[in-house]
LOPALUM-938579 format. One record per residue: residue in three letters; residue number from 1; x, z, y of N, C-alpha, C, O, CB in turn. Coordinates in pm, 1 decimal. Glycine has a CB too. Layout:
LOPALUM-938579
Ala; NUM; X; Z; Y; X; Z; Y; X; Z; Y; X; Z; Y; X; Z; Y .
...
END
This chain:
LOPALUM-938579
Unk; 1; -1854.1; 12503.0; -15797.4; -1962.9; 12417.4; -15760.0; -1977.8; 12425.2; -15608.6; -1963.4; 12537.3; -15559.7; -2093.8; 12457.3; -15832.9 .
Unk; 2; -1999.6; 12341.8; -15541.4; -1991.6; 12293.6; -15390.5; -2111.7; 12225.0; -15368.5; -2150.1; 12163.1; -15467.7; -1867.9; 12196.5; -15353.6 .
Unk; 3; -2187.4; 12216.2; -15263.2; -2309.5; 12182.0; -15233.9; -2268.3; 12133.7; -15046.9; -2224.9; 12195.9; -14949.9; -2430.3; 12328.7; -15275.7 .
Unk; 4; -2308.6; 12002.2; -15071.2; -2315.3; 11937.6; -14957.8; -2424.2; 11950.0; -14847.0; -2484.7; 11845.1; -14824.8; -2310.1; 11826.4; -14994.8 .
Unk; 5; -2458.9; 12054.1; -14776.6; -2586.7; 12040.2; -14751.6; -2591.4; 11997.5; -14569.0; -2524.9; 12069.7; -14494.7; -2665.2; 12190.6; -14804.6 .
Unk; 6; -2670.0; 11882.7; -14508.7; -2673.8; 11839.4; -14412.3; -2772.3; 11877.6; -14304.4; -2887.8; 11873.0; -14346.6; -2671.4; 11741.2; -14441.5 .
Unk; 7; -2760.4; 11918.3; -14162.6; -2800.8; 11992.3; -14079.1; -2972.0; 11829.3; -14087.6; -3092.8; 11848.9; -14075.2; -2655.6; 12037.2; -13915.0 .
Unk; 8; -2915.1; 11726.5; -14106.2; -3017.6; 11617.8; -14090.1; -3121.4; 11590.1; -14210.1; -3143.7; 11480.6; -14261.7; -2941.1; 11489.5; -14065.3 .
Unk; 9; -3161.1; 11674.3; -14232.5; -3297.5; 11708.4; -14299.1; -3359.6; 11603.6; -14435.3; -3431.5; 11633.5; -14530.6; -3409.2; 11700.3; -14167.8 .
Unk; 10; -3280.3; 11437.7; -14384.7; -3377.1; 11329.0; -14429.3; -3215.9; 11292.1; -14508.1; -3220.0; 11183.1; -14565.3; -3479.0; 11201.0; -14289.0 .
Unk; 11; -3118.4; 11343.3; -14516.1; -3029.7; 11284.3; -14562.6; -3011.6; 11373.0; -14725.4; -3036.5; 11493.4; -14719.4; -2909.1; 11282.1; -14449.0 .
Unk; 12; -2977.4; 11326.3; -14840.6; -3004.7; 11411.6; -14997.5; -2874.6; 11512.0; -14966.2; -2770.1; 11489.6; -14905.1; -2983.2; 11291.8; -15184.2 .
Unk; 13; -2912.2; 11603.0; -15017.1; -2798.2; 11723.1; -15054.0; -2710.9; 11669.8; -15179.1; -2773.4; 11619.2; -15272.4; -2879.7; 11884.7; -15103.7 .
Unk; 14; -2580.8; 11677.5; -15185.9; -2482.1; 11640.6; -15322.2; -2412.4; 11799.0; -15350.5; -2367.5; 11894.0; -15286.2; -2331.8; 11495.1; -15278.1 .
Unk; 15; -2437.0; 11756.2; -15493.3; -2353.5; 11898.6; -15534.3; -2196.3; 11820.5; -15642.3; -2209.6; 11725.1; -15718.9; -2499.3; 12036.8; -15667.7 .
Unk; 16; -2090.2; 11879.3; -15621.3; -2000.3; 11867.3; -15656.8; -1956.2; 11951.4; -15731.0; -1932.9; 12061.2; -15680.3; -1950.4; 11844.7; -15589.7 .
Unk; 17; -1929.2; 11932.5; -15872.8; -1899.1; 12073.9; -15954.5; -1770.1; 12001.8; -15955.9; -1755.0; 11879.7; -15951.4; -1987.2; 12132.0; -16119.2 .
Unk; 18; -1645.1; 12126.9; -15965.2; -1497.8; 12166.4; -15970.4; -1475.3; 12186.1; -16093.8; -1516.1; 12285.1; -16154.6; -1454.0; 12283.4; -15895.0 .
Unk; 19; -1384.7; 12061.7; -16161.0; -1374.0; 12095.6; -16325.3; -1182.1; 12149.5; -16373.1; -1090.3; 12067.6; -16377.8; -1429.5; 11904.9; -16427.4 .
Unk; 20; -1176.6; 12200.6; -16382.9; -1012.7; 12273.5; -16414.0; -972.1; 12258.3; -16559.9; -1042.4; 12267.5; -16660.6; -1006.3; 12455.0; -16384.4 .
Unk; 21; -859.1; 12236.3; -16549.2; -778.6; 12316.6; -16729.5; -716.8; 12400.7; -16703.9; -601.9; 12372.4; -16669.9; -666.0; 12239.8; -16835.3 .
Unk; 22; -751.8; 12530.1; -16705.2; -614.5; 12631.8; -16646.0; -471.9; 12593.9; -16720.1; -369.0; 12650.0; -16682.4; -644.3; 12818.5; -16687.2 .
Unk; 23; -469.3; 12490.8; -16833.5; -345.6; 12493.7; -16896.7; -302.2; 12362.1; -16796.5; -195.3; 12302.5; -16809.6; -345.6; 12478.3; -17082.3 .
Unk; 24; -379.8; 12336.7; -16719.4; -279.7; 12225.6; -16603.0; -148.2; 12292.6; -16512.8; -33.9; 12248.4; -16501.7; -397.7; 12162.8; -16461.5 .
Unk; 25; -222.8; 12442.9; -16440.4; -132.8; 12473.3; -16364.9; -224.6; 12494.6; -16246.9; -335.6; 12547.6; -16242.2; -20.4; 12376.8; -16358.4 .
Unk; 26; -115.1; 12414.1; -16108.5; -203.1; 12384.9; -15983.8; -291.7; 12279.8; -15998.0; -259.5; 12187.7; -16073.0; -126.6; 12353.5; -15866.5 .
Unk; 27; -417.4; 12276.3; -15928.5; -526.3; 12166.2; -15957.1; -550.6; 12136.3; -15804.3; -573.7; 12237.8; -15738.6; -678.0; 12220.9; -16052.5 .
Unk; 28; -550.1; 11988.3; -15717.1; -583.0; 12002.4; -15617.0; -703.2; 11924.0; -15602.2; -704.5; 11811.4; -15651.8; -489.9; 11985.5; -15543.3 .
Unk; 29; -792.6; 11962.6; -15548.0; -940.2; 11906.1; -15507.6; -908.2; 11815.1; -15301.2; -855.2; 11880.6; -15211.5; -1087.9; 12108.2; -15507.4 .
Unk; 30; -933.8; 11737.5; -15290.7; -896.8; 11649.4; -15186.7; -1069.5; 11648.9; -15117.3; -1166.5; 11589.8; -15164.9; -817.6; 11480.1; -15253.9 .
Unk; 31; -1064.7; 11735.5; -14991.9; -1226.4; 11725.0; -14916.5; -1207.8; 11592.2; -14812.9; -1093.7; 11548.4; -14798.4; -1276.3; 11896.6; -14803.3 .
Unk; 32; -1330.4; 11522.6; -14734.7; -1286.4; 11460.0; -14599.5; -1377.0; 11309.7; -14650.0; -1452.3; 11271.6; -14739.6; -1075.5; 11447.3; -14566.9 .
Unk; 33; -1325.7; 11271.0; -14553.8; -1459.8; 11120.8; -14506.2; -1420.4; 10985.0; -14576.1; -1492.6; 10885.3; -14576.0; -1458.4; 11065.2; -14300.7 .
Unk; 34; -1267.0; 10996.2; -14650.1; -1201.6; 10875.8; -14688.0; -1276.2; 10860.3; -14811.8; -1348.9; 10940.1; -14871.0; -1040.8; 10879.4; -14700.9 .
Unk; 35; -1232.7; 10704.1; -14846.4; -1307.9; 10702.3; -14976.2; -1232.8; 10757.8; -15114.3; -1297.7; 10815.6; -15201.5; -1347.8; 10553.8; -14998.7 .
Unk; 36; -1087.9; 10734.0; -15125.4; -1041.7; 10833.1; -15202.3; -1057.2; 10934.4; -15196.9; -1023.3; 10964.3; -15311.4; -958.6; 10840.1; -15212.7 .
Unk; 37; -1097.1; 11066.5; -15130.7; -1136.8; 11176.5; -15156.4; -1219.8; 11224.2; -15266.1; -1298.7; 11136.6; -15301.5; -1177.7; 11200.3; -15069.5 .
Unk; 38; -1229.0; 11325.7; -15328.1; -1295.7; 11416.9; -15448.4; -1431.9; 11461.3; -15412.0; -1538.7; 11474.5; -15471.8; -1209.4; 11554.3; -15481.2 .
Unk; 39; -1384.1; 11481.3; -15279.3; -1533.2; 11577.9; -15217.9; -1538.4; 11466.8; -15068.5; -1448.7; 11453.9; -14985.2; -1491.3; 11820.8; -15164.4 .
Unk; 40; -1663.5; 11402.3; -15071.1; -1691.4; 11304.0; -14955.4; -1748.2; 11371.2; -14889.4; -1820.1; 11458.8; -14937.5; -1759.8; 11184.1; -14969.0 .
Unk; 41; -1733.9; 11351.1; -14741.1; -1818.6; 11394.0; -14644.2; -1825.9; 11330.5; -14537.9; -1742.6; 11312.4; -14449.0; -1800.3; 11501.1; -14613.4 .
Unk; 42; -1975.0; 11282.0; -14555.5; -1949.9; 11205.9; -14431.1; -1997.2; 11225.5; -14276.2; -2110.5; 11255.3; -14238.4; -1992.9; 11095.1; -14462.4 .
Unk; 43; -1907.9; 11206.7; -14214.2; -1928.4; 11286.0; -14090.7; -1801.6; 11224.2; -14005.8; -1689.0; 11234.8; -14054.6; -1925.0; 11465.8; -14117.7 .
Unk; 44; -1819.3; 11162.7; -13884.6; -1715.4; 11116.8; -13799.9; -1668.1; 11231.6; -13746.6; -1550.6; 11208.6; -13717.9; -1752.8; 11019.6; -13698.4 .
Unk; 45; -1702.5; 11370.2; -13710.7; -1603.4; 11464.1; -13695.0; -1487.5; 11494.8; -13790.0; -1380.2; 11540.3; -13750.6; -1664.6; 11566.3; -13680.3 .
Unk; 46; -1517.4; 11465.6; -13924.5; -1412.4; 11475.1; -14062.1; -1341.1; 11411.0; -14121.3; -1369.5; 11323.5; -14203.2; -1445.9; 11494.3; -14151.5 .
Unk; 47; -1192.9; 11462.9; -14071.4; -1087.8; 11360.9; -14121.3; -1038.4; 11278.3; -14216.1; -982.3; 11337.2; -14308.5; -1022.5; 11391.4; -14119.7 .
Unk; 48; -1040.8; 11188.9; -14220.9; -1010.0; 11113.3; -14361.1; -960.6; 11206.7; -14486.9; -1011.6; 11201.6; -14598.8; -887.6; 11002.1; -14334.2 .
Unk; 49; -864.5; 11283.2; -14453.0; -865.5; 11365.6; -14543.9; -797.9; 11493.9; -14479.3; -690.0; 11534.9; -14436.6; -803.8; 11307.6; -14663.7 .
Unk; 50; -916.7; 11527.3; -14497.4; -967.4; 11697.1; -14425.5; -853.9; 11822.3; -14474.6; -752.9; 11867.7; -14420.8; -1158.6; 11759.0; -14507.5 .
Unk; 51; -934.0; 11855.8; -14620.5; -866.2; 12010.0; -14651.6; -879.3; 11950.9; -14774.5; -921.6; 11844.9; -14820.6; -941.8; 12180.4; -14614.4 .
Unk; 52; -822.4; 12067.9; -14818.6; -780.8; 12055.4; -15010.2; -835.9; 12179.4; -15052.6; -833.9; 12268.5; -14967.5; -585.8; 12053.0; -15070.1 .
Unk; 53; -888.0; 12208.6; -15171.1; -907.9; 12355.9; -15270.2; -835.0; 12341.6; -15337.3; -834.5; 12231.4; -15392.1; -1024.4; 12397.3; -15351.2 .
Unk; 54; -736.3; 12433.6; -15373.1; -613.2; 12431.9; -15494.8; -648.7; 12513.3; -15538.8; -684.0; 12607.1; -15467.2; -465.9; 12443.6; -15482.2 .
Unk; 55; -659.0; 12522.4; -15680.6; -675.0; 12622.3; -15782.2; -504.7; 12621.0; -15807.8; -414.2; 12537.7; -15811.0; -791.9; 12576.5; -15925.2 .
Unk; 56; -518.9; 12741.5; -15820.8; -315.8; 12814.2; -15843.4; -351.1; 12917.7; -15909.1; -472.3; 12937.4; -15900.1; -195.5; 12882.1; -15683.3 .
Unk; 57; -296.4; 12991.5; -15971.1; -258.1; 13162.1; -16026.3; -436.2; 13230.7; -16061.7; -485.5; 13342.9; -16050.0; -153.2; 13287.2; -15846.2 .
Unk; 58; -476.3; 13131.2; -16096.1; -615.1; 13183.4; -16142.3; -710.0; 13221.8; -16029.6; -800.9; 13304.5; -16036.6; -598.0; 13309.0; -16231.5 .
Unk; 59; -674.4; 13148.5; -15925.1; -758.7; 13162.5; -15784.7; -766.6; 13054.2; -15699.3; -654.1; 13007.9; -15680.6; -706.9; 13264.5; -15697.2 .
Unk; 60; -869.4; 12983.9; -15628.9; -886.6; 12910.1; -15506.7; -849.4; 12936.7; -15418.7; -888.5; 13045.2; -15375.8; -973.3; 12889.1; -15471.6 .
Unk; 61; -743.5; 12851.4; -15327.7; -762.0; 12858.3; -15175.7; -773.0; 12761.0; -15095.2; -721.1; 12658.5; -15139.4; -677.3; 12913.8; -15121.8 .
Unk; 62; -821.3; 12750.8; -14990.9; -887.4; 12648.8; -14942.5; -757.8; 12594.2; -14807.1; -748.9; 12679.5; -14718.8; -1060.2; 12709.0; -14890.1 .
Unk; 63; -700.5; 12517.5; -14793.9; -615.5; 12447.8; -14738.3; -668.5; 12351.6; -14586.0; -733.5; 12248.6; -14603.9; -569.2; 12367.6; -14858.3 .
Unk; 64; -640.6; 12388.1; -14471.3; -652.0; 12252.1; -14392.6; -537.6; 12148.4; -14382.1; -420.5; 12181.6; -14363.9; -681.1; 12284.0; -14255.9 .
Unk; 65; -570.3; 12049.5; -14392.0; -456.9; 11939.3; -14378.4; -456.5; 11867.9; -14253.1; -499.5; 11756.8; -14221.8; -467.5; 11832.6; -14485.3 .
Unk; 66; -379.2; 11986.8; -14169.5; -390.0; 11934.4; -14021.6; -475.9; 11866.5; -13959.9; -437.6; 11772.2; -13890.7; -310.1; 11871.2; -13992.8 .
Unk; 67; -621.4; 11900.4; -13970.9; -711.7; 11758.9; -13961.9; -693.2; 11832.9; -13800.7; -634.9; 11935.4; -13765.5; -909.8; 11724.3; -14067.6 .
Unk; 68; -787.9; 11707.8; -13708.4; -783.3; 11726.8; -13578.1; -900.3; 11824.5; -13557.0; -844.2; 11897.8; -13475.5; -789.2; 11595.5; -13500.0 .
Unk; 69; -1004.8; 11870.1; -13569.9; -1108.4; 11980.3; -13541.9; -1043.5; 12115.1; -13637.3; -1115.2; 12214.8; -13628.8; -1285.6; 11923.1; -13597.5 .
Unk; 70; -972.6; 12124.9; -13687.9; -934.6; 12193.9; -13774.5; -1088.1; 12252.1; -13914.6; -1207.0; 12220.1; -13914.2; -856.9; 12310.2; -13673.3 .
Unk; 71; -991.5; 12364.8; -14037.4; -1111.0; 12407.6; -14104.1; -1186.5; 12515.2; -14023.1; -1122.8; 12601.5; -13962.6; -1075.9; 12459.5; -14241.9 .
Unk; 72; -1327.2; 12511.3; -14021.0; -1409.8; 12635.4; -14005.3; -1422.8; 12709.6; -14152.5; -1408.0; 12664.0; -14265.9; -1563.0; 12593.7; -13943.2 .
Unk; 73; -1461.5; 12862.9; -14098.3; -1517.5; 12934.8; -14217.9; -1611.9; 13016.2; -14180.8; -1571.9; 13127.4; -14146.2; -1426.0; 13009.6; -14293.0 .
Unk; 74; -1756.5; 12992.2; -14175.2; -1827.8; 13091.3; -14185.8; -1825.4; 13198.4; -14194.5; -1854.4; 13226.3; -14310.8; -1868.1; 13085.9; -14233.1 .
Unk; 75; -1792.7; 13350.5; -14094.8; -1781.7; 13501.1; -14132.6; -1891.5; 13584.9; -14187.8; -1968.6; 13560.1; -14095.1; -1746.0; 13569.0; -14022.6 .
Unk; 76; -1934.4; 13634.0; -14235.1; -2065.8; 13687.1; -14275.6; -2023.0; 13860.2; -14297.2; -2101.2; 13951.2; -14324.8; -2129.4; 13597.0; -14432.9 .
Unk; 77; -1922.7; 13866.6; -14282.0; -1817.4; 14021.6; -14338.0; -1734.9; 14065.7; -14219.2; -1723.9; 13980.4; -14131.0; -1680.4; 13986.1; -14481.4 .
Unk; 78; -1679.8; 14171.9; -14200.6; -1596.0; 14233.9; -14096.4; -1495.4; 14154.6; -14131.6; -1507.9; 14087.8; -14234.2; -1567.3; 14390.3; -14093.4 .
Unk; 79; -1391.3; 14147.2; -14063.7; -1271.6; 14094.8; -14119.9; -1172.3; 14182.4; -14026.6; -1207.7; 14207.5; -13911.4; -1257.1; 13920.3; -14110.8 .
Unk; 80; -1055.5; 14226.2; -14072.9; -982.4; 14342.6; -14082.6; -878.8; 14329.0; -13994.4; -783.4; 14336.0; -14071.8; -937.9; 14372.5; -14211.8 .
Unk; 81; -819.6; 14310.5; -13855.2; -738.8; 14313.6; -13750.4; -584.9; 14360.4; -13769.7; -532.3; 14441.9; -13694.0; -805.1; 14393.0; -13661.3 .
Unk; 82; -519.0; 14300.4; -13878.6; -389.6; 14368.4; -13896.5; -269.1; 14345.7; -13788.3; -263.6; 14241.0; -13723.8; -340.9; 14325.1; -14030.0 .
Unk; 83; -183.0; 14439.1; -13774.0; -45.3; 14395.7; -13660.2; 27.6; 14295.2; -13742.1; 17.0; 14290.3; -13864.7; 80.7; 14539.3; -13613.4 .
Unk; 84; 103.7; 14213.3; -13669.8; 176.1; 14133.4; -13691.8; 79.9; 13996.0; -13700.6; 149.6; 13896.2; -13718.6; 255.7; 14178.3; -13802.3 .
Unk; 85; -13.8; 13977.2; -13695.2; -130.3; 13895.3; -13736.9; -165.6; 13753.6; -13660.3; -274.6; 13760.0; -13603.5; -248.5; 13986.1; -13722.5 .
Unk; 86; -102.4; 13635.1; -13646.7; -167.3; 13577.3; -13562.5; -305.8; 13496.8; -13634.1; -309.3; 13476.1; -13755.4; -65.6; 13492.9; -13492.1 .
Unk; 87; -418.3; 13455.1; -13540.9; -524.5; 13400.1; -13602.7; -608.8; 13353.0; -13464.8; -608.0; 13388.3; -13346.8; -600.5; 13510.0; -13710.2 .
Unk; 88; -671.9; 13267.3; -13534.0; -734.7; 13157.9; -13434.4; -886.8; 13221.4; -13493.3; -899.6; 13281.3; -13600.1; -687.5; 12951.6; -13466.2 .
Unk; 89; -1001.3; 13190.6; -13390.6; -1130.2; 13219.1; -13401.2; -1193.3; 13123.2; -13289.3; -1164.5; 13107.9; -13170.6; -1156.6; 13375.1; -13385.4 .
Unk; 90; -1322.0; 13045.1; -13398.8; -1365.5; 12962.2; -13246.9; -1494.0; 13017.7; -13276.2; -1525.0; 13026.3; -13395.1; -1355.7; 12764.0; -13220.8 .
Unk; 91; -1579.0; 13059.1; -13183.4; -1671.7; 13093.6; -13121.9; -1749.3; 12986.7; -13040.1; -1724.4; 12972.6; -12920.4; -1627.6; 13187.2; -13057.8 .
Unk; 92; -1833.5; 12918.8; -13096.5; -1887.6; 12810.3; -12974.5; -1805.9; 12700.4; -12985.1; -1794.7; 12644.1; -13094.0; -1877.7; 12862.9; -12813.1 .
Unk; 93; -1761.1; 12670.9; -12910.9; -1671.8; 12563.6; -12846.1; -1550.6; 12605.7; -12789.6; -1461.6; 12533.2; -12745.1; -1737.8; 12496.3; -12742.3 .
Unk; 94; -1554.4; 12757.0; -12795.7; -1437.9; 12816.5; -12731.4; -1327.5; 12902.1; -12850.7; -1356.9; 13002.2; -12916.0; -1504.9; 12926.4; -12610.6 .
Unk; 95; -1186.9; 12820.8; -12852.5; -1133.0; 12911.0; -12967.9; -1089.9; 13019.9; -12913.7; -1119.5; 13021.5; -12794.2; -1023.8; 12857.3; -13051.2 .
Unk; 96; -1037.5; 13105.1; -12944.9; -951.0; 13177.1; -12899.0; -836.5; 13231.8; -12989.6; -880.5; 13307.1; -13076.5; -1016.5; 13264.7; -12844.4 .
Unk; 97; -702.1; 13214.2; -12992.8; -617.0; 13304.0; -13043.2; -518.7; 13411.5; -13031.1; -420.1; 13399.5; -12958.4; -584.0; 13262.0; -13076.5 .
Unk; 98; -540.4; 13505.3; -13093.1; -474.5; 13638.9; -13104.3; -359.0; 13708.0; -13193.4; -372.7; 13711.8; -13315.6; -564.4; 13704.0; -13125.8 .
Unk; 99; -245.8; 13762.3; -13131.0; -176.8; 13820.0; -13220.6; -147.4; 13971.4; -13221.0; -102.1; 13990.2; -13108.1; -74.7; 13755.7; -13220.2 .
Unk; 100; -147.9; 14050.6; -13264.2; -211.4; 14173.7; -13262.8; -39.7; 14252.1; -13277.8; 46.7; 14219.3; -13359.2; -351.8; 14197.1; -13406.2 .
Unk; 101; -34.8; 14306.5; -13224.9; 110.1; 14438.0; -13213.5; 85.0; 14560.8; -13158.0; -8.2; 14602.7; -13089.3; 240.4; 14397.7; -13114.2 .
Unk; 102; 208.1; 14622.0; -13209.8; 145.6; 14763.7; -13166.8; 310.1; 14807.9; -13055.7; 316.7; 14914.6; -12994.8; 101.8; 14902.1; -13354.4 .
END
């Protein structure tokens, strides 16, 4: 279940529930601003078609599809600095990326 919720106060919240057959396999959910999309969002920062959720191996992962702002993810948790690691982090307006070696 997914919940659309908008920083603009006067606009309705949409909730989107995610329906599966695990006897399908892979399941792909299609996010972004086009009208074929699964999950609409509308927002001129969001690419026609944004990111995907694939359900695979009895788990979600959430996919960007090269959109031009790329995906954000909210951190709320440490997240763990491994070597070999490259990863992007935007902060603000400012990304920054890092690859970590020893």
């Amino acid at each position: 279940m997914l919940e659309n919720m908008s920083i603009d106060k006067s606009t309705q919240r949409t909730v989107y529930v995610l329906s599966i057959n695990e006897e399908e396999g892979v399941k792909t959910f299609k996010l972004g601003r086009g009208q074929d999309q699964d999950i609409k969002i509308n927002d001129i920062t969001v690419s026609r078609c944004h990111a995907m959720i694939v359900f695979r191996d009895d788990h979600f992962v959430l996919e960007d599809n090269l959109s031009k702002f790329g995906t954000l993810l909210l951190i709320k948790d440490k997240i763990e600095l491994l070597p070999g690691q490259i990863r992007k982090l935007q902060i603000g307006k400012t990304v920054l990326s890092y690859h970590m070696s020893f």
